[in-house]
C-alpha positions as CSV (number, residue, x, y, z in Angstrom):
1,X,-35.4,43.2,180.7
2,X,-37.6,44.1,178.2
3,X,-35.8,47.1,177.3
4,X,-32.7,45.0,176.7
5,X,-34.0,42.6,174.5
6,X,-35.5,45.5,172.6
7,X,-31.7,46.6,172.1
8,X,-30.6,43.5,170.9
9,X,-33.2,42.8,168.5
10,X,-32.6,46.6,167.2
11,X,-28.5,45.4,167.2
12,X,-29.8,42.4,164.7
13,X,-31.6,43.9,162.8
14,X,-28.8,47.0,162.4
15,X,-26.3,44.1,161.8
16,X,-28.8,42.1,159.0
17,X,-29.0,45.8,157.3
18,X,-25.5,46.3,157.1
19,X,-24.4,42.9,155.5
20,X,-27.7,43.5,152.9
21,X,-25.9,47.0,152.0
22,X,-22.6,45.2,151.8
23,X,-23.4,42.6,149.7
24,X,-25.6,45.2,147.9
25,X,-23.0,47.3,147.3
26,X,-20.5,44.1,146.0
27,X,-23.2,43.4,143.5
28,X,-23.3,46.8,142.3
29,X,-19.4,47.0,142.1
30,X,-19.0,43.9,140.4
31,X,-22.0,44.8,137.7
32,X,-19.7,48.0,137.2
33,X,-16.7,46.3,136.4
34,X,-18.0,43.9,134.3
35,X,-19.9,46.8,132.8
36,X,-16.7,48.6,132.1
37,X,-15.1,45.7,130.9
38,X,-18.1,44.3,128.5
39,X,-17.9,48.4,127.3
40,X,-14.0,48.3,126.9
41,X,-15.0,45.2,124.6
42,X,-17.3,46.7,123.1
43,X,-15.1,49.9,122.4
44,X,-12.1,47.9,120.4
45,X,-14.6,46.2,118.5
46,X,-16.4,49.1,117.8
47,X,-13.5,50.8,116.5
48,X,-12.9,48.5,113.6
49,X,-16.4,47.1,113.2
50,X,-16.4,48.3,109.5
51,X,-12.6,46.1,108.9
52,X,-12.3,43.1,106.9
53,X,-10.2,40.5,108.1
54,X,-7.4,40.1,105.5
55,X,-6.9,36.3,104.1
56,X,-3.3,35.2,102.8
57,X,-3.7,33.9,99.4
58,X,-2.3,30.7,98.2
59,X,1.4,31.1,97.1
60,X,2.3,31.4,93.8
61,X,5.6,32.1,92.5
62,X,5.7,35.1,90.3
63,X,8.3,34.0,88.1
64,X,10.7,35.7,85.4
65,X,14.1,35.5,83.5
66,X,16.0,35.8,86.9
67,X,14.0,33.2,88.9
68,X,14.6,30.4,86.4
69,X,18.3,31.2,85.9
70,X,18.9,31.1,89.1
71,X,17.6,27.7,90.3
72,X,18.8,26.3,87.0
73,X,22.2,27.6,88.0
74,X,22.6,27.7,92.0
75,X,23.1,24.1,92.0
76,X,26.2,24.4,89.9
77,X,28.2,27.5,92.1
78,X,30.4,26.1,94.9
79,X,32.0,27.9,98.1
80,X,35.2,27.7,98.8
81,X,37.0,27.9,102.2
82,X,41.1,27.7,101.7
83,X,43.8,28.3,104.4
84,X,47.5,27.6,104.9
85,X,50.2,28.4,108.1
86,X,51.9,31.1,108.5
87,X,55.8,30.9,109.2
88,X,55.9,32.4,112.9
89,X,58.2,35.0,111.4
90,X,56.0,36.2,109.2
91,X,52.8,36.5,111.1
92,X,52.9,40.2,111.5
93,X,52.9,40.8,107.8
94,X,50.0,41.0,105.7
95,X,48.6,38.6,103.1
96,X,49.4,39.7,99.7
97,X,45.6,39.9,98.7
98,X,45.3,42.2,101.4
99,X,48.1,44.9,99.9
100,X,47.4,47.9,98.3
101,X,50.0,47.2,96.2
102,X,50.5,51.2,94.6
103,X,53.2,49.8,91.9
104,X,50.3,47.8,90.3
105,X,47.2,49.9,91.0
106,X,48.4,53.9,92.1
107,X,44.8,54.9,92.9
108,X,44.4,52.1,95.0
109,X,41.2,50.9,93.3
110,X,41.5,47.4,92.3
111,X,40.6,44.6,94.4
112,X,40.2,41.2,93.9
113,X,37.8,39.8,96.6
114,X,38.2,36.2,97.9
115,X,36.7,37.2,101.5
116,X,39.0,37.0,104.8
117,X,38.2,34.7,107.0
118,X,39.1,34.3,111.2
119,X,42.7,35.5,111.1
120,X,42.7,35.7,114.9
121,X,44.0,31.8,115.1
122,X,48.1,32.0,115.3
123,X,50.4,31.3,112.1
124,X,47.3,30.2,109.7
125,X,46.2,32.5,107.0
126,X,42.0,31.4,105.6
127,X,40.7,32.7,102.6
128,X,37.1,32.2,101.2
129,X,36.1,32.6,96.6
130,X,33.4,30.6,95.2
131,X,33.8,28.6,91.7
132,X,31.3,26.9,89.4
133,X,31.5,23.2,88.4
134,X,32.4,22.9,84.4
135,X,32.2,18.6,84.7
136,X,29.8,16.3,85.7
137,X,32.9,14.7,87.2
138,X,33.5,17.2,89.8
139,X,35.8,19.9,87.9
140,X,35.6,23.3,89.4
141,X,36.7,27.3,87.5
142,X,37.4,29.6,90.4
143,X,40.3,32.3,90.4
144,X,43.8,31.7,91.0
145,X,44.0,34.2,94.4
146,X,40.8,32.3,95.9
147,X,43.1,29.5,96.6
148,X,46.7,31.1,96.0
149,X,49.5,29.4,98.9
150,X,46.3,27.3,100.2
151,X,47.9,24.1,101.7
152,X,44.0,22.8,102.2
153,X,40.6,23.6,99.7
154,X,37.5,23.2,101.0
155,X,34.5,22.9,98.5
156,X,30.5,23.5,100.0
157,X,28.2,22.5,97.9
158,X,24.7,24.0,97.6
159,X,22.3,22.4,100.0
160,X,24.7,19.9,100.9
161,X,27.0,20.6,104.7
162,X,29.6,18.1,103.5
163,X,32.9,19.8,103.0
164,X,34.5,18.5,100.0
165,X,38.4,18.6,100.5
166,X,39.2,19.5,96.8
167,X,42.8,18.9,95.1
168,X,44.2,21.3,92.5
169,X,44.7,20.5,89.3
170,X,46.6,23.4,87.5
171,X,46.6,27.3,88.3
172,X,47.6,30.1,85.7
173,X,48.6,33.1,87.4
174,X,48.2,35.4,84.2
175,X,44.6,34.8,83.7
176,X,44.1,34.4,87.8
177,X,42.2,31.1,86.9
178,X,42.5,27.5,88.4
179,X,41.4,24.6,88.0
180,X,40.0,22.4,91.1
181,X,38.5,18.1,91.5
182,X,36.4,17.1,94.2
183,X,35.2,13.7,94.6
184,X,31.3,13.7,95.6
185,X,30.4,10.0,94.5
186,X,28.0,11.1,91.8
187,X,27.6,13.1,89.1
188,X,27.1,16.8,89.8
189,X,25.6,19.9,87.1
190,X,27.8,21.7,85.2
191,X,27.5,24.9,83.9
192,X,26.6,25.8,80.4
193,X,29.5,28.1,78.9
194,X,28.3,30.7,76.6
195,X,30.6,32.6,74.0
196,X,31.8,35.6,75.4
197,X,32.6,37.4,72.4
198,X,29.3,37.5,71.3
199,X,28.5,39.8,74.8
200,X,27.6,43.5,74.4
201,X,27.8,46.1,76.1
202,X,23.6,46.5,77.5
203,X,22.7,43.0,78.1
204,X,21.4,41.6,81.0
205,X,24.6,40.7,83.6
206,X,23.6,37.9,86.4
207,X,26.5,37.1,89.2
208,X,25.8,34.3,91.3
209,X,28.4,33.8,94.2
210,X,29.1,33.7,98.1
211,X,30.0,37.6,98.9
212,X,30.9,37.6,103.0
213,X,30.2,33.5,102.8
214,X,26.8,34.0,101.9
215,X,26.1,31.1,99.9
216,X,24.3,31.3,96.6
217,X,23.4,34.9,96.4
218,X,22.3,36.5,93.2
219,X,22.9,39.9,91.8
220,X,21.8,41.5,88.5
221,X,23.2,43.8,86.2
222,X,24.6,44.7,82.5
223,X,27.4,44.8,80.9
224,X,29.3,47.9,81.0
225,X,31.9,47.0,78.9
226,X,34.1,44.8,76.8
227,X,37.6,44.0,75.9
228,X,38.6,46.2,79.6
229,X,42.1,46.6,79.6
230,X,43.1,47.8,83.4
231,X,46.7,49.9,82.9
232,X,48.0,49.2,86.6
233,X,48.2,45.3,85.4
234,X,49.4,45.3,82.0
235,X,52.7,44.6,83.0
236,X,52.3,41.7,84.8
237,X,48.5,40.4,83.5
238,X,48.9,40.7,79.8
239,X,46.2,38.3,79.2
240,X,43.6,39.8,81.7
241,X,40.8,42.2,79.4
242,X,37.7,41.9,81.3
243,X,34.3,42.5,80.4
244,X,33.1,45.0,82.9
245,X,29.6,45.5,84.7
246,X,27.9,46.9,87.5
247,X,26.2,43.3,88.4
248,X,26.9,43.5,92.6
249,X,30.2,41.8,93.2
250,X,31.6,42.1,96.8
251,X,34.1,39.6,98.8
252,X,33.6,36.5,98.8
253,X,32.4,36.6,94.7
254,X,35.7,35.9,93.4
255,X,35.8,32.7,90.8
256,X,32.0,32.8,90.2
257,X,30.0,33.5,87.0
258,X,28.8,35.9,85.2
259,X,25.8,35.0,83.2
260,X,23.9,36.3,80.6
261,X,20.2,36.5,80.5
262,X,20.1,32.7,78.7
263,X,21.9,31.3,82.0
264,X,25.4,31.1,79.7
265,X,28.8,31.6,81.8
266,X,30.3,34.4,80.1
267,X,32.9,35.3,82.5
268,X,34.7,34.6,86.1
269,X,34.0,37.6,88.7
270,X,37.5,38.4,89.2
271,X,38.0,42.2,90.6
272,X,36.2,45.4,91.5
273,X,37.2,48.8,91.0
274,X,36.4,50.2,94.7
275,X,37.4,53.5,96.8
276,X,36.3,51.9,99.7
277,X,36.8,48.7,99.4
278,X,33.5,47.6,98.6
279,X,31.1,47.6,96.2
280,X,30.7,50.6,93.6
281,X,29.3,49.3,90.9
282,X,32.5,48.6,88.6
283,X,32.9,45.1,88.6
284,X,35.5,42.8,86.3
285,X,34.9,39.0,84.7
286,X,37.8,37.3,82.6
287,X,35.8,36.4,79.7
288,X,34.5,32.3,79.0
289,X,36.8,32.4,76.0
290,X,39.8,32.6,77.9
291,X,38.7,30.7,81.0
292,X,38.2,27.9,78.5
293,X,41.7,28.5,77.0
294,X,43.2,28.3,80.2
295,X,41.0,25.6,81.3
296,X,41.3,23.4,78.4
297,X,45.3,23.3,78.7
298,X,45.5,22.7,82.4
299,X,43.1,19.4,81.7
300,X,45.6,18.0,79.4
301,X,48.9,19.4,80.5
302,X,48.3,20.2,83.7
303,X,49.1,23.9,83.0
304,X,48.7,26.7,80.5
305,X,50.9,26.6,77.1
306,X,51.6,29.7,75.5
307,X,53.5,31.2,72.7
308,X,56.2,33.8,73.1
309,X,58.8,35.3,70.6
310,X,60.8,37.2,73.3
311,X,60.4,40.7,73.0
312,X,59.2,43.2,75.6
313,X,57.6,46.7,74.9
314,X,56.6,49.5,76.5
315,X,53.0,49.9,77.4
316,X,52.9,53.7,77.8
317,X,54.6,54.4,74.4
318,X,51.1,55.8,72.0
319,X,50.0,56.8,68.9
320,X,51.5,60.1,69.2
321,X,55.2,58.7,69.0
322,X,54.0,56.3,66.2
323,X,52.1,59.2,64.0
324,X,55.9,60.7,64.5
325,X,57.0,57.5,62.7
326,X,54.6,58.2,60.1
327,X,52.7,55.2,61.6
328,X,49.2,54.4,62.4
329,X,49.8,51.2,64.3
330,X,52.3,48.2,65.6
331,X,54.6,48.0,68.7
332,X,58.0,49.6,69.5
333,X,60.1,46.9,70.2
334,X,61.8,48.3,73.8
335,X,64.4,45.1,74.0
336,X,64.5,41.7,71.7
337,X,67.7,39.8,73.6
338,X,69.9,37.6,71.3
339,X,69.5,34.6,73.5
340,X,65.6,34.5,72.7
341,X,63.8,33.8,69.4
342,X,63.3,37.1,68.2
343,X,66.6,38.7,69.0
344,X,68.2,35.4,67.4
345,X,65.8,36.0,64.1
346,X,67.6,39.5,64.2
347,X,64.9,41.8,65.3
348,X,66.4,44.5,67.4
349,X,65.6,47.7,69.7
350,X,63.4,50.6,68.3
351,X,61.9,48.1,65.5
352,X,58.4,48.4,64.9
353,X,56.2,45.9,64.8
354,X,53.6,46.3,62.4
355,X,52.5,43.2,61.0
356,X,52.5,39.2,62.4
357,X,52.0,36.7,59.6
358,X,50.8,39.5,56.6
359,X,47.9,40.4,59.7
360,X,48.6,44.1,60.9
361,X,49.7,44.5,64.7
362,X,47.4,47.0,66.6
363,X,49.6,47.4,69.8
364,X,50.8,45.2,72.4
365,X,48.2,43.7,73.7
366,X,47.6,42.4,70.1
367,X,50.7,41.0,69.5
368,X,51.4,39.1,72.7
369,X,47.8,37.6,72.6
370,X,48.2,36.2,68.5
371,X,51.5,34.8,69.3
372,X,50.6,33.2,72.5
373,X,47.8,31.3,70.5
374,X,50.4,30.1,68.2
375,X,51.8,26.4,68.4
376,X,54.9,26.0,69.9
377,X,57.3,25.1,67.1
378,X,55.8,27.2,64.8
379,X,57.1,30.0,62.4
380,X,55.7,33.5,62.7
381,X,56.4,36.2,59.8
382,X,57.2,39.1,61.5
383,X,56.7,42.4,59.7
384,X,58.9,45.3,61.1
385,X,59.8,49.2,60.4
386,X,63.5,50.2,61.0
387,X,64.2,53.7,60.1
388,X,62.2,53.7,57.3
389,X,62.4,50.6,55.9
390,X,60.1,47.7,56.0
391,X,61.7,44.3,56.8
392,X,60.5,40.3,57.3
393,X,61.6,38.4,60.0
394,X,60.9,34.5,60.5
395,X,60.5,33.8,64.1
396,X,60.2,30.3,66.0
397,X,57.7,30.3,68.3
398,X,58.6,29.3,71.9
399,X,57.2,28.3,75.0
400,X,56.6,31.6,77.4
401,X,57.4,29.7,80.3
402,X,60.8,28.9,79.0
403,X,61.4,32.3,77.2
404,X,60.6,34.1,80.5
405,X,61.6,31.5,83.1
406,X,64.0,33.9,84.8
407,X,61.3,36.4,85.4
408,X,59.4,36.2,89.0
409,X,56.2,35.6,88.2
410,X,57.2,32.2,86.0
411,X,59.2,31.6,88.9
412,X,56.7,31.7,91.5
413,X,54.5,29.5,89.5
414,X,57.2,26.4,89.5
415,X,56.9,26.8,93.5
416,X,53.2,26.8,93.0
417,X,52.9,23.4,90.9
418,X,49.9,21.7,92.5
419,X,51.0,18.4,94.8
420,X,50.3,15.0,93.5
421,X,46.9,13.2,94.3
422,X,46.4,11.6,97.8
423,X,46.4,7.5,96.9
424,X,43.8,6.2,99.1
425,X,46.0,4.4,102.0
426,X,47.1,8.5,102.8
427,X,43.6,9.7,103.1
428,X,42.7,8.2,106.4
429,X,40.2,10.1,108.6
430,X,42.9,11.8,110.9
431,X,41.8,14.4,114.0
432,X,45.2,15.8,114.4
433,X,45.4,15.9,118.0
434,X,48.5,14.6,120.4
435,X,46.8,12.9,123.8
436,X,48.1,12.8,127.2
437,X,46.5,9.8,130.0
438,X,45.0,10.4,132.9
439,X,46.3,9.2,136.4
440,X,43.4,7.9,138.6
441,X,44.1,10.8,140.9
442,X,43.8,13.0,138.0
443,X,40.5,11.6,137.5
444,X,39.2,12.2,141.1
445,X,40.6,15.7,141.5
446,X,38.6,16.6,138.1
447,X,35.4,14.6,139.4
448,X,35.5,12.2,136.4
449,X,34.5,8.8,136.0
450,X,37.0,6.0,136.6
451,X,38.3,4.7,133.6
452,X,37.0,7.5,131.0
453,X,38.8,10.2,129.8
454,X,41.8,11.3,128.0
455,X,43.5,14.5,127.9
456,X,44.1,16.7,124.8
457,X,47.9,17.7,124.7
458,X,48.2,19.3,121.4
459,X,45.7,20.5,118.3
460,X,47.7,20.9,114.8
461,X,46.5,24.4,113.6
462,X,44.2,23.6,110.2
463,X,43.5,20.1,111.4
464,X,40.0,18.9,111.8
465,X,40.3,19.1,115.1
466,X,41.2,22.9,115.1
467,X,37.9,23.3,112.6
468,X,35.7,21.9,115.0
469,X,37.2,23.9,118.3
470,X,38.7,21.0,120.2
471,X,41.5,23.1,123.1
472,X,44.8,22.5,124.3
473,X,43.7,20.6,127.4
474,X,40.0,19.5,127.2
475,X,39.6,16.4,128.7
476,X,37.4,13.5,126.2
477,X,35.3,11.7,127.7
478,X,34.1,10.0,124.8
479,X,33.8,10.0,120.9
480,X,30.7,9.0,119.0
481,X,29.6,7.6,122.8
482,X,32.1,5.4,123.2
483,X,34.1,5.8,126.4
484,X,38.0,6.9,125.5
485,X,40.3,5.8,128.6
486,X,43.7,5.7,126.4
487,X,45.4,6.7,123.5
488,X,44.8,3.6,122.4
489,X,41.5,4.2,122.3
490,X,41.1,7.4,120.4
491,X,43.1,5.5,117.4
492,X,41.1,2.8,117.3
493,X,37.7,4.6,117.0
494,X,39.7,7.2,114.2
495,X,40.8,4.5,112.1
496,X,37.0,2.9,111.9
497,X,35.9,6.5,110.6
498,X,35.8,7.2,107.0
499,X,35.8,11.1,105.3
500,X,32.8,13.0,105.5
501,X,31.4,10.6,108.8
502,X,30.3,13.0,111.8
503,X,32.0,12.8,115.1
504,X,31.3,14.2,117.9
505,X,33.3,14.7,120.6
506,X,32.1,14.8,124.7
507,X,34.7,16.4,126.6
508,X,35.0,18.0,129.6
509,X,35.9,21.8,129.2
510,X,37.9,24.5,131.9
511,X,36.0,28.0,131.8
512,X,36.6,31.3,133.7
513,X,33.5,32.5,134.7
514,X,34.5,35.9,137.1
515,X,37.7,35.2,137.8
516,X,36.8,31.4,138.6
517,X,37.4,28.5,137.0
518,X,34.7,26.3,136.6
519,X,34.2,23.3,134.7
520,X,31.4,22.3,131.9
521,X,30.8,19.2,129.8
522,X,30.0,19.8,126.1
523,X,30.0,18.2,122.3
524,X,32.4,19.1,120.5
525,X,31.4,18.3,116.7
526,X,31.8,18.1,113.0
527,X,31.6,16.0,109.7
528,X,35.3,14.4,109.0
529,X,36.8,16.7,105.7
530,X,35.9,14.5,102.6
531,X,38.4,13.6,100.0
């Protein structure tokens, strides 16, 4: 017995030793780690004990030239969204902006840049420019191809998410300028215009426009040149000499303003000369003095009046076959018809023009631009060379439109006379959707409430229901939270909705998720267009 109790007091005591080496051990172990951690601390801190924390001053603007021209003048630049359909029998061709049209331009390098928008929707064509406000009252410069065939114009201004439906007040296809009125309720900035011939080639160039939609973006420059005369549009754009500079101007910066370094508007960003299609640091702006021209006419007549005698010439005929006249300047008359004022005063083919009203006649560009300043009604002195022999001629002045009406691009602008005003009982808040009812069993198989819900049987393509995504087929449940169970009831709630009010949509929407459709409940929203 003795023995045994000896074993088990030797088992104890064996047993006691082992948990005191255990725990021994767990103490050790757990010093270690926290050791190694504590020394891992240690290490990271260690290794940048001699840094100094660095501390953010307190902003402060730097400032300069640029910074206050530009927040004197963002406020005054627009964006502007346009769009009209597409005749289903035309959808496959392109828009003429988007031609590379190699009668007008044979390397291909001009484009004028209004920025595409989403062509993927059927039959409608969307266009975005900017422009700059010129009235307190809501007047808007921006170029005539920003909003050419638009049947709908858009105006964003900065800061401000309202869309501003804008009405057009004249274009003038032969300066690419137009002139556009929205209606914000209160007075807005305008620019300040600047004289453009006092610009010189070296000064400080400032664009400010929406290149890809990007609202308000500023880009800085000089001016490269002045009194730019582009060959490839002669023809056609007699009244188009730019000043040129290598101020950024990409899509999307079409109609917006060149400034000079006083904040001035000496230009409208019109075209770039580009290989690719982008920028390259050759940009064109019609000069202020002309947008003011054009401007200033389309206010009080709706459209631009010019002067014209009726005589075409040849822009490719140069000094050399003058000097073989014995001549140092004027124009070669190519064709002066009888049944227009020059050809009635008796000027004829192969005359040379050399002087208008005792004033010598440099070339063409010259001539058309002096008479086309000229009152209609008035009598110009024409000083010609035929053969040898120098001759006066006294020419009435006529209206070009009228001289030229036959010609297509005075025809094409009589199609594009901008429509009347809207009166106020036409400019309803519409949503240009067609709705179908629901049958009760219609409303149990979809799992919808009894007595909600209205089905969407049609969207009209550019309506405000096409801006904001309502589909063919979605099902709403209710507008601004009011339940819809009827046609009824969508006309009601329209007609107590002015322009620029927000509406939101609930509707219930079909998805294909893998092959499956499934069914999903989501806002559809937007702010009503404003008039």
């Amino acid at each position: 017995m003795s023995s045994f109790f000896a074993k088990v007091k030797q088992q104890k005591l064996l047993s006691v030793t082992l948990l005191l080496a255990t725990l021994l051990v767990g103490i050790l172990i757990g010093a270690l780690v926290n050791t190694g951690v504590n020394a891992a601390k240690d290490v990271t801190s260690a290794a940048a004990s001699d840094a100094t924390p660095i501390t953010l001053p307190q902003a402060q603007p730097v400032g300069n030239e640029f910074t206050k021209l530009a927040k004197r003048l963002e406020p005054s630049v627009v964006y502007i969204h346009s769009d009209y359909l597409v005749k289903p029998d035309k959808q496959a061709k392109k828009a003429p902006d988007d031609q590379d049209d190699d009668s007008q331009d044979p390397q291909g390098m001009l484009r004028k840049f209004f920025g595409q928008g989403d062509t993927a929707k059927p039959f409608r064509q969307e266009g975005s420019g900017t422009g700059f406000i010129v009235d307190k009252n809501g007047y808007i410069l921006t170029n005539d191809h920003v909003i050419d065939k638009a049947d709908r114009i858009k105006v964003r201004l900065i800061n401000d998410d309202t869309d501003y439906r804008a009405r057009v007040i004249g274009i003038d296809p032969e300066s690419d300028l137009a002139v556009l009125k929205i209606d914000a309720k209160r007075s807005l900035p305008p620019v300040q215009i600047g004289n453009s011939d006092g610009t010189e080639v070296g000064d400080w160039a400032v664009a400010i426009g929406a290149p890809f939609g990007l609202q308000a973006t500023v880009t800085a420059g000089i001016v490269s040149a002045t009194g730019r005369d582009l060959p490839s549009l002669s023809t056609q754009q007699q009244f188009q000499h730019f000043i040129q500079t290598d101020a950024a101007i990409n899509p999307g910066n079409s109609g917006g303003p060149l400034l000079n370094i006083r904040g001035e508007v000496i230009g409208v960003n019109t075209m770039i000369a580009t290989r690719s299609g982008a920028y390259e640091g050759i940009g064109f702006a019609m000069p202020s003095n002309m947008a003011v021209r054009v401007y200033n006419d389309i206010i009080r007549y709706g459209r631009v009046v010019r002067g014209s005698i009726g005589v075409s010439w040849r822009p490719q005929e140069n000094k050399d076959t003058l000097l073989a006249f014995g001549l140092d300047h004027g124009v070669i008359v190519e064709s002066a018809p009888v049944d227009k004022p020059a050809g009635k005063a008796g000027i004829k083919e192969d005359d040379v023009i050399l002087a208008l009203n005792d004033k010598p006649v440099q070339d063409g560009n010259d001539l058309v631009g002096r008479v086309a300043d000229m009152p209609i009604g008035a009598t110009a002195l024409l000083t010609v060379d035929r053969g040898g022999q120098r001759m006066d001629f006294k020419v009435p002045i006529a209206e070009r439109s009228e001289v030229w009406k036959n010609q297509r691009q005075f025809s094409e602008l009589q199609k594009k006379e901008p429509a009347a005003p809207e009166t106020k009982s036409s400019a309803q808040a519409k949503f240009g959707i067609g709705i179908n009812r629901l049958t009760e069993g219609d409303r149990q198989r979809m799992q919808i409430e009894k007595d909600s819900g209205v089905r969407v049987a049609s969207v009209d393509p550019g309506s405000f229901a096409d801006d904001i995504g309502l589909q063919e087929g979605d099902i709403i449940l209710t507008i601004n939270r009011q339940s819809v169970t009827s046609p009824e009831d969508v006309l009601k709630i329209q007609h107590t909705l002015k322009a620029g009010q927000p509406v939101a949509f609930r509707v219930l929407r079909n998805f294909n998720f893998g092959g499956q459709k499934q069914s999903q409940r989501i806002y559809v929203s937007g702010k009503l267009p404003s008039e």
